[in-house]
RODO-2510 file (C-alpha; in nm, 4 decimals, decimal comma):
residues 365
     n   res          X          Y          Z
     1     x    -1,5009     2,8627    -1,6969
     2     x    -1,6107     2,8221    -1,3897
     3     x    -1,4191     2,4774    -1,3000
     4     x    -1,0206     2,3975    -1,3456
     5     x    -0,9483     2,1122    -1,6140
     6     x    -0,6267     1,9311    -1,4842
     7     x    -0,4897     1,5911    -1,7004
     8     x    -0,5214     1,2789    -1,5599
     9     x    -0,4936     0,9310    -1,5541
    10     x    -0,7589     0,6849    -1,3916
    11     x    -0,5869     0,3670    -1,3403
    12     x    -0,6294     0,0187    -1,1279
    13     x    -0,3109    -0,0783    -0,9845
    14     x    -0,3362    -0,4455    -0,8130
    15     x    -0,6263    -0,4399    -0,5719
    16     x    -0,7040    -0,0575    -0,5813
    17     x    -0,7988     0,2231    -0,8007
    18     x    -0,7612     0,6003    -0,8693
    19     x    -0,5854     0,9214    -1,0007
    20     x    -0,2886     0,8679    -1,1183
    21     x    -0,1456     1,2788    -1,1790
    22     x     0,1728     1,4708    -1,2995
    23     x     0,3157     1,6453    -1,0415
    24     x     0,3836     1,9533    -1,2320
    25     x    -0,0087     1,9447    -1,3387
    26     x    -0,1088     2,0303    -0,9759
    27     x    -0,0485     2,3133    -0,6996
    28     x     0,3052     2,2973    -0,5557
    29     x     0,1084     2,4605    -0,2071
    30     x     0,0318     2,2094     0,0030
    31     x    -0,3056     2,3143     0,1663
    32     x    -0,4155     2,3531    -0,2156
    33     x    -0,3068     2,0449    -0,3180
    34     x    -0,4815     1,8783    -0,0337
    35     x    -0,8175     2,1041    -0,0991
    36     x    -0,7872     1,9988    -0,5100
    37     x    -0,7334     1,6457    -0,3838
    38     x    -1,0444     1,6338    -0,2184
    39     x    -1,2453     1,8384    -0,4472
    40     x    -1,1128     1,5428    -0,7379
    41     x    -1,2045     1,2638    -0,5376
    42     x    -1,5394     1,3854    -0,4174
    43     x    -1,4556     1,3345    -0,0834
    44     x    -1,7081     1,4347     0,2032
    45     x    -2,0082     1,1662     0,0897
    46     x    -1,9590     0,8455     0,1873
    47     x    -1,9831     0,7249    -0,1365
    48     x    -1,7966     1,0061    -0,2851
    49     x    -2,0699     1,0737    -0,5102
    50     x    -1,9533     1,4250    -0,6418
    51     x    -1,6345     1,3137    -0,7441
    52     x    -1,4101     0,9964    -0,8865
    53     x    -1,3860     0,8555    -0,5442
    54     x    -1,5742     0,5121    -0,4106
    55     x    -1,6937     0,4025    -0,0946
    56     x    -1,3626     0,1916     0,0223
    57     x    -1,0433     0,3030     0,1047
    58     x    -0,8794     0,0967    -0,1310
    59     x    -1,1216     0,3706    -0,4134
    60     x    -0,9694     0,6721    -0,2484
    61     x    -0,6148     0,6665    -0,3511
    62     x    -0,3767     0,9640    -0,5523
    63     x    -0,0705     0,8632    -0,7300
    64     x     0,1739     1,1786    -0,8202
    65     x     0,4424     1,1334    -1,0913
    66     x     0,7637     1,3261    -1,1837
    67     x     1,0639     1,3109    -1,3344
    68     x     1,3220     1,2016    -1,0566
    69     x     1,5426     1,3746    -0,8963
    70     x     1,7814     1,1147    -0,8252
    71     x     2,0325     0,9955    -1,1067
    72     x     1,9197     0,5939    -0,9724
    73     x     1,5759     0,6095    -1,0426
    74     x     1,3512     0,7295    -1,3006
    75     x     1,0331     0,8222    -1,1582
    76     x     0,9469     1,0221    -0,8298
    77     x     0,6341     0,8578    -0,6815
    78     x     0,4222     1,0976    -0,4132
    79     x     0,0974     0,9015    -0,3113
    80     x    -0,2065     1,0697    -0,0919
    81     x    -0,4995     0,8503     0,0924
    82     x    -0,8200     1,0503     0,0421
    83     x    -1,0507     0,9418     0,4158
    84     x    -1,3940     1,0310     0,2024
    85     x    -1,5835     1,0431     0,4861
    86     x    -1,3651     1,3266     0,6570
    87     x    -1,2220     1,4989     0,3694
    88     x    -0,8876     1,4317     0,5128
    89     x    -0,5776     1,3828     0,2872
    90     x    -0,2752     1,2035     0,4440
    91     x     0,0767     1,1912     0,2785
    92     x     0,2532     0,9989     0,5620
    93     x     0,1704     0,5773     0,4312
    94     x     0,2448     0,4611     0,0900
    95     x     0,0259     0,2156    -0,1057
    96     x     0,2069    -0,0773    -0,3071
    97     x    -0,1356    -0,1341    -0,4985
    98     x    -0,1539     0,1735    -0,6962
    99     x     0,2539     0,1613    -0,6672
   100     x     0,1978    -0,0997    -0,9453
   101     x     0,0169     0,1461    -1,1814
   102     x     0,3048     0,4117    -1,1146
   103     x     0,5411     0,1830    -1,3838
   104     x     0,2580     0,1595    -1,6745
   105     x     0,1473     0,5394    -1,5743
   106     x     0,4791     0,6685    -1,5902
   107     x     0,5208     0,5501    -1,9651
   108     x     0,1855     0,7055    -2,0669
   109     x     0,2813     1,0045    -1,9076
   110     x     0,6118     1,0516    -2,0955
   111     x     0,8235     1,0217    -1,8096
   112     x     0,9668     0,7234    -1,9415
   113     x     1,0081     0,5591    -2,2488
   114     x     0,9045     0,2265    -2,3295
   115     x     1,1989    -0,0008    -2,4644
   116     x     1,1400    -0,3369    -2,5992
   117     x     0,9274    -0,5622    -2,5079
   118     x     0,9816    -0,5162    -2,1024
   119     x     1,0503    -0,1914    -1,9757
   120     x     1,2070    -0,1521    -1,6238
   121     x     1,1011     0,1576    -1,4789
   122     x     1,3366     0,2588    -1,1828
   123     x     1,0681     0,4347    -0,8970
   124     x     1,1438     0,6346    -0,5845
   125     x     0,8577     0,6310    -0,3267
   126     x     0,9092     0,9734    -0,1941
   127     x     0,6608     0,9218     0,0998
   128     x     0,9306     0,6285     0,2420
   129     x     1,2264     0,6540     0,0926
   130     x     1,1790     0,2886    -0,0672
   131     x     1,3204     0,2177    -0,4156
   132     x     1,1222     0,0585    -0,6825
   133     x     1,1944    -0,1112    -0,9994
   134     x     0,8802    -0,2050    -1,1896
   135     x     0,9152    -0,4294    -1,5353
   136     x     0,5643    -0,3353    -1,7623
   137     x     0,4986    -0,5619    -2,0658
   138     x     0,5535    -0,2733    -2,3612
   139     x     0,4967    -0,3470    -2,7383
   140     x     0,5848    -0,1434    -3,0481
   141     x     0,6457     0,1517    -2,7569
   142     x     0,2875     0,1258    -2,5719
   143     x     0,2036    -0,0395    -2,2151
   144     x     0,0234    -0,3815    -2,2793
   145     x    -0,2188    -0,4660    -2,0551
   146     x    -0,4033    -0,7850    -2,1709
   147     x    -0,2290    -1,0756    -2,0461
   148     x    -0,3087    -1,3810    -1,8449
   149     x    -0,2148    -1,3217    -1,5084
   150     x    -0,4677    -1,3058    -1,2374
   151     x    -0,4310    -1,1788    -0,8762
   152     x    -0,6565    -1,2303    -0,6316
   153     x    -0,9287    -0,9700    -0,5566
   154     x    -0,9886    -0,8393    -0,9165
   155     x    -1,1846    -1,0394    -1,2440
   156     x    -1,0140    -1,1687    -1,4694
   157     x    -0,6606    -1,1342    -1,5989
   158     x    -0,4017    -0,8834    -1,7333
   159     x    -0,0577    -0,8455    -1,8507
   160     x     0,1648    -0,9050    -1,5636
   161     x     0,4048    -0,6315    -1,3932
   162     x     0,6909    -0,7265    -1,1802
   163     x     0,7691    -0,4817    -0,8836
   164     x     1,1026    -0,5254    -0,7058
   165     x     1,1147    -0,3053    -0,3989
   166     x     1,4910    -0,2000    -0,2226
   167     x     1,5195    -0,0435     0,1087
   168     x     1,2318    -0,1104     0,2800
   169     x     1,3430    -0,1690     0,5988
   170     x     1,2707     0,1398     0,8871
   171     x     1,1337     0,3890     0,6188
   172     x     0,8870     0,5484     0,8543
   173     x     1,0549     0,5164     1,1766
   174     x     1,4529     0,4153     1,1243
   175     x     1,4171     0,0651     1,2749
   176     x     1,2883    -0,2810     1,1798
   177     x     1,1699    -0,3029     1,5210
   178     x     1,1776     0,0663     1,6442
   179     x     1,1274    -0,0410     2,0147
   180     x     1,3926    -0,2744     1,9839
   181     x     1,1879    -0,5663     2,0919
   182     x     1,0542    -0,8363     1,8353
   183     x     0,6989    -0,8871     2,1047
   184     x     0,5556    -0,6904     2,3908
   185     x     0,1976    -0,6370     2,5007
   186     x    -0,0691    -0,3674     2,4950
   187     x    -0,3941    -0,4082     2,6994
   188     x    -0,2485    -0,7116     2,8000
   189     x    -0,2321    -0,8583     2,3910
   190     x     0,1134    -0,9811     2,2486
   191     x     0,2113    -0,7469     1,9462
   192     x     0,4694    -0,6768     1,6836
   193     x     0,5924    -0,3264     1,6186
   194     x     0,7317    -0,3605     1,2697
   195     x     0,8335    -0,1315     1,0224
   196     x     0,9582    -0,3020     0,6857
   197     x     0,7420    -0,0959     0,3654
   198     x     0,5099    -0,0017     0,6679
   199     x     0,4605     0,0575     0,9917
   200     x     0,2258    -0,2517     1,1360
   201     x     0,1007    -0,3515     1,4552
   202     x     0,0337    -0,7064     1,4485
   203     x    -0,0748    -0,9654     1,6344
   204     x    -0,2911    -1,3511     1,6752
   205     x    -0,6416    -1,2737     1,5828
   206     x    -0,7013    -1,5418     1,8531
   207     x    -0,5929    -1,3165     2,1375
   208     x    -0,8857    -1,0736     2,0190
   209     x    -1,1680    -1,3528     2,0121
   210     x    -1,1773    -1,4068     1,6424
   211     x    -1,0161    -1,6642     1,4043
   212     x    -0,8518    -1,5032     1,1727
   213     x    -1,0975    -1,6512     0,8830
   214     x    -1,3589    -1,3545     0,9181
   215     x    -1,4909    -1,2023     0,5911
   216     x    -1,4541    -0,8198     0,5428
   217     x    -1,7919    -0,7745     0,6076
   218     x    -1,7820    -0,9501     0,9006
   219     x    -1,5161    -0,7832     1,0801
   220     x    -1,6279    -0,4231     0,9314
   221     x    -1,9358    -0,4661     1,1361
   222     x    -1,7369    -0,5978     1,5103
   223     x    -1,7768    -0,2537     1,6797
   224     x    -1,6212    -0,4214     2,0053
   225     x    -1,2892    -0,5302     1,7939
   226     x    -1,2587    -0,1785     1,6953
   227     x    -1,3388    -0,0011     2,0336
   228     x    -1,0351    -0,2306     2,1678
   229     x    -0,8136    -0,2438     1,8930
   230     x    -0,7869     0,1412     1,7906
   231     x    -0,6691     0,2320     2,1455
   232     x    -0,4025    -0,0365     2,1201
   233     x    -0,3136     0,1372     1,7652
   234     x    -0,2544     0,5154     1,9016
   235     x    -0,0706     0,3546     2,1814
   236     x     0,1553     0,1744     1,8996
   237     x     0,1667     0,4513     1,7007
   238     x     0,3197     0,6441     2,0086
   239     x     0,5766     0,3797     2,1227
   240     x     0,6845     0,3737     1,7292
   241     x     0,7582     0,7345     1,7516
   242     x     0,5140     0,8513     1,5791
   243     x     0,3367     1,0477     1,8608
   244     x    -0,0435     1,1250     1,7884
   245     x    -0,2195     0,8964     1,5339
   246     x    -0,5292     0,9493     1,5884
   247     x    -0,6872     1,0050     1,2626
   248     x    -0,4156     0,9240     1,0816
   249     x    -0,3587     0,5872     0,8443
   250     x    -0,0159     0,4463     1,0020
   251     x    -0,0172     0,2201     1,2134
   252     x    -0,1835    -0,0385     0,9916
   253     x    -0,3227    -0,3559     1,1948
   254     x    -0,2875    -0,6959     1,0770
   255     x    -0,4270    -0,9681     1,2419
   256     x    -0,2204    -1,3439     1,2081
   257     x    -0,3865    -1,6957     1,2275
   258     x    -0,2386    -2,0165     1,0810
   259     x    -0,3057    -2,0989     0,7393
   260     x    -0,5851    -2,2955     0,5978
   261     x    -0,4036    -2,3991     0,3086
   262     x    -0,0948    -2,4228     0,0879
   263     x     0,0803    -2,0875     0,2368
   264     x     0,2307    -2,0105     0,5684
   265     x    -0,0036    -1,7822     0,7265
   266     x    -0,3736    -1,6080     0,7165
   267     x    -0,4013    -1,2898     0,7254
   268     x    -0,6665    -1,0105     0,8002
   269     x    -0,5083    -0,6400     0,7081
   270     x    -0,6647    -0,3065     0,8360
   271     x    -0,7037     0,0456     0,7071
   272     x    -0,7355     0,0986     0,9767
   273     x    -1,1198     0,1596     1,0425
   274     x    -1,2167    -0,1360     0,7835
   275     x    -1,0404    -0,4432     0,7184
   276     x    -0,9197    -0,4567     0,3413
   277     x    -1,1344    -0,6346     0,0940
   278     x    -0,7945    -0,8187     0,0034
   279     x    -0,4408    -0,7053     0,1319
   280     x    -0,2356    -0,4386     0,0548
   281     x     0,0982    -0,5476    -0,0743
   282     x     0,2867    -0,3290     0,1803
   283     x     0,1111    -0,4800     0,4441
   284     x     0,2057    -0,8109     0,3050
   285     x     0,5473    -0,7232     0,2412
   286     x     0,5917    -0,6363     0,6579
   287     x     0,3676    -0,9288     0,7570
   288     x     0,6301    -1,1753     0,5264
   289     x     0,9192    -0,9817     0,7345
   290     x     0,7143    -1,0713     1,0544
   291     x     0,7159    -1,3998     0,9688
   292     x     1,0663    -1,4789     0,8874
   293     x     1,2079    -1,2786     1,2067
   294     x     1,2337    -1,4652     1,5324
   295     x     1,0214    -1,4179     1,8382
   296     x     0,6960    -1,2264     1,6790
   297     x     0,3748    -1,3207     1,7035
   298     x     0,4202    -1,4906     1,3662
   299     x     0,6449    -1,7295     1,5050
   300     x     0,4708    -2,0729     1,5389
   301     x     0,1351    -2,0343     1,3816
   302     x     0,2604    -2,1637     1,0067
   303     x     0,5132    -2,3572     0,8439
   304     x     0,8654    -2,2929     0,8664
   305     x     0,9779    -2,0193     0,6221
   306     x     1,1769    -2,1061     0,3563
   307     x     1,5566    -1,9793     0,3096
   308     x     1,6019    -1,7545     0,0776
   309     x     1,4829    -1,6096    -0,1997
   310     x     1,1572    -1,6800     0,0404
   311     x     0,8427    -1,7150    -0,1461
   312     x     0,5628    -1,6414     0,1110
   313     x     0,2415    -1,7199     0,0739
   314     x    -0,0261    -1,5063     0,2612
   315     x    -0,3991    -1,6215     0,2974
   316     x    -0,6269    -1,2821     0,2938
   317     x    -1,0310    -1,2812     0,2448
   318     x    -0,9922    -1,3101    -0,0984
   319     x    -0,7260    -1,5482    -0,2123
   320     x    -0,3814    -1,5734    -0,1833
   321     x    -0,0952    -1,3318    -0,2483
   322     x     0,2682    -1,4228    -0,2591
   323     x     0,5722    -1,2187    -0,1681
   324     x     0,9411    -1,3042    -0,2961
   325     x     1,1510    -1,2335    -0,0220
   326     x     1,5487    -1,1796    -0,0461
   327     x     1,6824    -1,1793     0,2369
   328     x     1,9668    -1,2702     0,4807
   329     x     2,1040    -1,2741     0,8496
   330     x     2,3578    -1,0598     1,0952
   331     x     2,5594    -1,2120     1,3132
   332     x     2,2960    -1,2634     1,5789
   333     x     2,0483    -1,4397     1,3410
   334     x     1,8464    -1,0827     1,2991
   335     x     1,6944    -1,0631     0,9714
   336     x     1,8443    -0,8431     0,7491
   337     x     1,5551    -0,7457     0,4081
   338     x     1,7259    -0,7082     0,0731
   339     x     1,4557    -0,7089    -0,1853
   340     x     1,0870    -0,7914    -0,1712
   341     x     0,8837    -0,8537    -0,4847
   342     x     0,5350    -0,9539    -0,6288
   343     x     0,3898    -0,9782    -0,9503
   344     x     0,0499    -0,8260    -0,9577
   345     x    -0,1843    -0,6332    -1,2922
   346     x    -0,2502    -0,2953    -1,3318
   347     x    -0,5047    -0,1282    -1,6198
   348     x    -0,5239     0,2284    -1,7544
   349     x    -0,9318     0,2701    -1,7238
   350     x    -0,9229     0,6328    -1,8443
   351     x    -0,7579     0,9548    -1,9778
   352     x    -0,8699     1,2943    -1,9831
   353     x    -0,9065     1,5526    -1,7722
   354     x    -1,0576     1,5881    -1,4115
   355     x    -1,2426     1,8819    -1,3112
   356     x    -1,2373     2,0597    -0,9624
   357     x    -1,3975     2,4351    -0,9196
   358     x    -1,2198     2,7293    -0,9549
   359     x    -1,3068     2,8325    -0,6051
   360     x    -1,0587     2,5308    -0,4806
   361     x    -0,8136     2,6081    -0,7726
   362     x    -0,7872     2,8699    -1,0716
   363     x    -0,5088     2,6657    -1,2236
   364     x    -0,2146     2,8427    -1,1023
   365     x     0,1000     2,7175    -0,9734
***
C-alpha cells in the first residue's frame, strides 16, 4: 500500500466539524503527528481540497481521545487547529464546539460505556487543564442523536448534550486577569485581558468604527480592522505572557456592543484572521465572565447580569447562544467562576478510516 489507513471518526460537534481520533491510533512523535494531521485534513489549499478539511476554521479542527489518566475523569481530550492555508497545526487553544462531540465520540470509541438513558462522560481537556462533564442521550447502549434541540448556526435539530465545564479560570496563563487589571488600553483602545476557558482580548466594537452588528462576511472583508487589530493582539498576547503570537490562534478577539434583543450583550468572536460564522463556546464562556466582572469593557453596554446560576445570553451573527454561569464573589466583590455550561448538538457524520501517504506515516508508533 502505498497510503496509511488510520480509524476515525468524522463528527459535528456544536458549530464545527472534523476528526475526531484515538490517541493510540496515531504517532506518539510530535512533528509526525503534526505532518499526519495535515496530510488528513488536506491542509495547504484553501479549500483543503486533498483532504477532509473545509475552507473555515471552524472545518479544520482534530479531536484526540484516550482513556484518562486521572482517576476523576474518564476521557483525556487533546484537540489541534489545522490553519489550511499554512499547513500549520497548533495545540496551544482548545475548542468547546468539537468539545461537545468528545462525550458522544468517546462512547463510539469504547472509551466509555453508555449507561441508561443519559450517560455522563467525565472529560479532561489536556490542552487547558479544564474539566468536563458531558451528559449524551444513550439508548439500549448507543449515542442518540435525533432529538429536538436546535442551536444556532446549524439546520435543524438533534438530541441535546449537556456540557458542564470546572476549572476554567487562568488555564492558559494562571490568572483571570493575568495583568492584574480588569481594563487598560492598546493603541489608545480600552481592552480586557481575560483568561476564563480562553485567553481573549476584548473590547467595544464602537472604539474600532464598527457596530458590533456586522455579518461575517462583512467584517472578513475590513482589511483596515485587521491591519489595526492584529498588532493590538501580539501586543496582548505579550502582556498575557504569552510572548510571540504571531501566527498563533490565542489571543482570540471579541468585539462587545449592546444587545439588540432579549440577551445582555452582542457579540462578534475572532479566529483570529476571520470572524466566526457563529461563536465558539469558549469564547462565549470568557465573554459571559467579562460580563459579570466589574470594570471591563463589558460593563455598561447590557443589562445587569443576573445572580447566580447566571444564564447569559450572547447575540453572535447567527442567533443566540446561552451560557449557565455558576458563580460567586471574594471578599472584594472579584468574581470567582465555578461551573459554566451550555447545551448544544453534536452528530457522528462518518466512520471509517482516513488515509494519509506512507511518505508522512508508515503506520508505526
Amino acid at each position: 500500500m502505498t497510503q496509511t489507513a488510520i480509524p476515525c471518526l468524522f463528527m459535528r460537534g456544536g458549530t464545527s466539524r472534523g476528526l475526531y481520533f484515538d490517541r493510540a491510533d496515531l504517532p506518539a512523535d510530535r512533528e509526525t503527528l503534526s505532518a499526519v494531521l495535515l496530510a488528513a485534513l488536506g491542509a495547504g489549499h484553501p479549500l483543503c481540497i486533498d483532504g477532509m478539511g473545509g475552507s473555515e476554521s471552524v472545518t479544520t479542527k482534530v479531536a484526540m481521545l484516550s482513556r484518562s489518566t486521572s482517576e476523576d475523569t474518564d476521557v483525556d481530550f487533546f484537540f489541534a487547529q489545522i490553519s489550511g492555508n499554512e499547513r500549520r497545526v497548533d495545540y496551544a487553544p482548545t475548542c468547546g464546539n468539537i468539545l461537545v462531540g468528545v462525550g458522544p465520540a468517546a462512547i463510539e470509541m469504547g472509551l466509555k460505556a453508555p449507561k441508561g438513558a443519559a450517560t455522563s462522560v467525565d472529560i479532561l481537556a489536556t490542552n487547558t487543564g479544564a474539566r468536563i462533564t458531558e451528559v449524551v442521550t444513550t439508548l439500549d447502549g448507543r449515542v442518540v442523536y435525533d432529538g429536538d434541540t436546535a442551536i444556532a448556526g446549524v439546520p435543524g435539530t438533534a438530541a441535546p448534550v449537556l456540557v458542564k465545564f470546572r476549572g476554567v479560570t487562568g488555564g492558559k496563563t494562571g490568572a483571570m486577569f493575568p495583568t492584574g487589571r480588569t481594563v487598560e488600553e492598546i493603541d489608545g483602545i480600552p481592552v480586557t485581558l481575560i483568561d476564563v476557558a480562553m485567553p481573549m482580548m476584548i473590547a467595544r466594537a464602537g472604539d474600532f468604527g464598527l457596530t458590533g452588528y456586522e455579518t461575517k462576511a462583512e467584517l472578513d472583508e475590513n482589511a483596515a480592522f485587521f491591519a489595526r487589530m492584529e498588532p493590538m493582539r501580539r501586543e496582548a498576547g505579550r502582556r498575557i505572557g504569552l510572548g510571540d503570537v504571531a501566527g498563533k490562534v490565542v489571543p482570540k478577539v471579541g468585539l462587545l456592543a449592546p444587545p439588540r434583543g432579549a440577551a445582555h450583550l452582542s457579540s462578534r468572536y475572532f479566529v483570529p484572521d476571520a470572524c466566526h460564522p457563529s461563536h465558539a463556546v469558549s469564547g462565549a464562556i470568557c465573554t459571559a465572565a467579562c460580563l459579570l466582572s466589574p470594570g471591563t469593557v463589558a460593563e455598561g453596554l447590557g443589562p445587569p447580569p443576573p445572580p447566580s446560576p447566571a444564564a447569559i445570553r450572547i447575540e453572535h451573527a447567527m442567533g443566540t447562544m446561552e451560557v449557565v454561569m455558576e458563580y460567586s464573589r471574594d471578599a472584594d466583590g472579584a468574581l470567582v467562576v465555578e461551573a459554566a455550561g451550555v447545551i448544544r448538538t453534536a452528530r457522528l457524520i462518518m466512520r471509517g478510516e482516513v488515509m494519509v501517504p506512507r511518505s508522512v506515516w508508515d503506520g508505526n508508533p
